[in-house]
C-alpha positions as CSV (number, residue, x, y, z in Angstrom):
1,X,-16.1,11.2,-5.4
2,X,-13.6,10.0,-8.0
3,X,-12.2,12.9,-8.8
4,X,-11.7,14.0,-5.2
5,X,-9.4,11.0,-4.5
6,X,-7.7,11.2,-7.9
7,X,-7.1,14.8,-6.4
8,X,-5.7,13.4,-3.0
9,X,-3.9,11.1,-4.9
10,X,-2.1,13.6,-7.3
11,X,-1.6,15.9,-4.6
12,X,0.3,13.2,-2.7
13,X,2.2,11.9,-5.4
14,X,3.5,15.3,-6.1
15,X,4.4,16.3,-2.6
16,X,7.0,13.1,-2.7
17,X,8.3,13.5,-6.4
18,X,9.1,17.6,-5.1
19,X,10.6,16.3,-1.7
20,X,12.4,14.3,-3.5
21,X,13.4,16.4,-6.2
22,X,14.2,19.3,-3.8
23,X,16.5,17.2,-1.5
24,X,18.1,15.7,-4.2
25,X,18.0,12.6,-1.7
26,X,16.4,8.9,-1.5
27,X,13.2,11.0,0.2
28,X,10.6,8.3,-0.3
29,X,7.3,6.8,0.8
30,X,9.4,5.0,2.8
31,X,10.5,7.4,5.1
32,X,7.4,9.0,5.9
33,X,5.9,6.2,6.6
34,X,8.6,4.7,8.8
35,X,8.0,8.1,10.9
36,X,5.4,6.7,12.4
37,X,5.8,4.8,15.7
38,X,5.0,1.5,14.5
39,X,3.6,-0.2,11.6
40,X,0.2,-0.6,13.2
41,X,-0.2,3.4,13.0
42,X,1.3,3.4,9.4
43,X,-1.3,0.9,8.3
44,X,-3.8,3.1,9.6
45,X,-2.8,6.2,8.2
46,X,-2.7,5.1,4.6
47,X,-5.8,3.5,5.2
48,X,-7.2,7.0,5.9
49,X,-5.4,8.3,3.0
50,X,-7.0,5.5,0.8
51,X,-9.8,3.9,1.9
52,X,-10.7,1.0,0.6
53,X,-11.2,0.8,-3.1
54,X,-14.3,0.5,-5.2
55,X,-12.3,0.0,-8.8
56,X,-9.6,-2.9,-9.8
57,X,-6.3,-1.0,-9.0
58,X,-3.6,-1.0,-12.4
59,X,-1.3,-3.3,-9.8
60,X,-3.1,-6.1,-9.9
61,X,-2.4,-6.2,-13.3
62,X,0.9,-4.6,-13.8
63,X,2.4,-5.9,-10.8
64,X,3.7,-2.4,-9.9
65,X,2.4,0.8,-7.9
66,X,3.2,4.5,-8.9
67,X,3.3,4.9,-4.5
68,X,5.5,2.2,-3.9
69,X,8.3,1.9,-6.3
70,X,10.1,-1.9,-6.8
71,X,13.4,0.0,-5.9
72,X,12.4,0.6,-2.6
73,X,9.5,-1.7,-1.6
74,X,8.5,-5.7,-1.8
75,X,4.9,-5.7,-2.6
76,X,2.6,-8.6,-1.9
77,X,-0.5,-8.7,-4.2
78,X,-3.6,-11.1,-3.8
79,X,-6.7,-10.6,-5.5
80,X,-9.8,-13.4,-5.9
81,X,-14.1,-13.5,-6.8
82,X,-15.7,-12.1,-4.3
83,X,-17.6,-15.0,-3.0
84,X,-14.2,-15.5,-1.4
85,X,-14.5,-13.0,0.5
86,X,-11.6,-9.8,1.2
87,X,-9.9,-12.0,3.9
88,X,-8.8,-14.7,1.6
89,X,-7.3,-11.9,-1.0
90,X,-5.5,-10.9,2.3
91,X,-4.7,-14.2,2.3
92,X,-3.6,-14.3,-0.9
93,X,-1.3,-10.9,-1.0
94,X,0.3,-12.4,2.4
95,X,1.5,-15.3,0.7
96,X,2.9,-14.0,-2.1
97,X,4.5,-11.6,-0.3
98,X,6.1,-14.7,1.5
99,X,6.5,-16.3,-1.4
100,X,8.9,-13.7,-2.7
101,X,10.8,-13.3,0.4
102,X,11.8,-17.0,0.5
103,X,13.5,-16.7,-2.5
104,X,15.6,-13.6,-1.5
105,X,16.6,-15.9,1.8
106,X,16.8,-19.3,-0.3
107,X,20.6,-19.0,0.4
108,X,20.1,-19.7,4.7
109,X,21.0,-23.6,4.6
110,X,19.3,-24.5,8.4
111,X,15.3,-24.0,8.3
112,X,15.4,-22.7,11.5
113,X,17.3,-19.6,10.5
114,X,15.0,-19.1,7.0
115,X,11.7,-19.2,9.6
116,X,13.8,-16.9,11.9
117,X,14.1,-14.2,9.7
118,X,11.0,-14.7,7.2
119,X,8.9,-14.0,10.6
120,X,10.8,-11.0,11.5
121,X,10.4,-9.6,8.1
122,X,7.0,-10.4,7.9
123,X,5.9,-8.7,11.2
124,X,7.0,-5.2,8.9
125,X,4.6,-6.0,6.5
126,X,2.0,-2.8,6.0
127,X,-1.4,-3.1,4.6
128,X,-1.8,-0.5,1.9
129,X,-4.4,-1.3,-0.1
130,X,-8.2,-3.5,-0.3
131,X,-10.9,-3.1,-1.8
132,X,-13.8,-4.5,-4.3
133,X,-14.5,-3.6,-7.3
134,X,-18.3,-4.0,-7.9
135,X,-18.1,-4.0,-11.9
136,X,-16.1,-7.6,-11.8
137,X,-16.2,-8.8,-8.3
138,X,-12.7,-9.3,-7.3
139,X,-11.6,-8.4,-3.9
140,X,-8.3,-7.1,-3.7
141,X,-4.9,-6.6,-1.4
142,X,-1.8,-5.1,-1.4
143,X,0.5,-5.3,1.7
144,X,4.1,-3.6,0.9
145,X,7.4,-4.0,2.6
146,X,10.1,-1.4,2.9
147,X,13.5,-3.1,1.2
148,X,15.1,-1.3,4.0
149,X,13.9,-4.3,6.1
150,X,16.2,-7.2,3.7
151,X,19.6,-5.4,5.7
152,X,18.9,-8.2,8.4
153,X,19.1,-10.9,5.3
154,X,23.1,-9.9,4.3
């Protein structure tokens, strides 16, 4: 089972780095997802890709993902016990998702116009990762958004 989504994985990874590489371009994650018609059927799409996890994911720690590079993407990353429950590491990713998108629109002076545009950005969130890894019990989330998105900040 491992080894058949390490497979999908690799194969995936490598059909971006050669589209990439080939076009000579910014090809990215990015654009393929934002092919889709909204971010509902994106969501669902990596979803399929992925399911959810059964190991602690290297971002939890690292802070980074190989798929989503910090060049291109915001990721939002919340992880707790499992007692918890997956909805509050939802929770969790969610606000620090948030949490770093204030800071990029700190510079807004009225509260109105920070709340305007924190909302619009976070309706773009996708989710692109969950899980639970059995061995330590930690739920886990990762929801990502596409720095493409910030334009409406400048």
């Amino acid at each position: 089972m491992y080894i058949f989504i390490i497979l999908i994985f690799s194969t995936l990874y490598l059909k971006f780095r050669n589209n990439y590489e080939n076009t000579n371009s910014t090809a990215s994650v990015s654009e393929n997802v934002s092919l889709f018609k909204n971010n509902k059927e994106a969501e669902r799409i990596l979803i399929e890709l992925t399911g959810p996890g059964e190991q602690t994911p290297c971002y939890i720690y690292s802070g980074t993902h190989p798929l989503f590079p910090d060049s291109l993407y915001l990721l939002g990353i919340g992880f707790c016990h499992e007692k918890f429950g997956l909805e509050e590491a939802k929770r969790r990713a969610i606000k620090d998702l948030r949490l770093k998108l204030l800071r990029i629109i700190s510079e807004y002076k009225t509260e109105s116009k920070k709340s305007e545009i924190l909302n619009k950005l976070m309706n773009k969130k996708i989710l692109a990762d969950w899980g639970r890894d059995p061995r330590t019990h930690i739920f886990y989330a990762l929801y990502i958004l596409d720095r493409k998105y910030l334009k409406i900040v400048e």
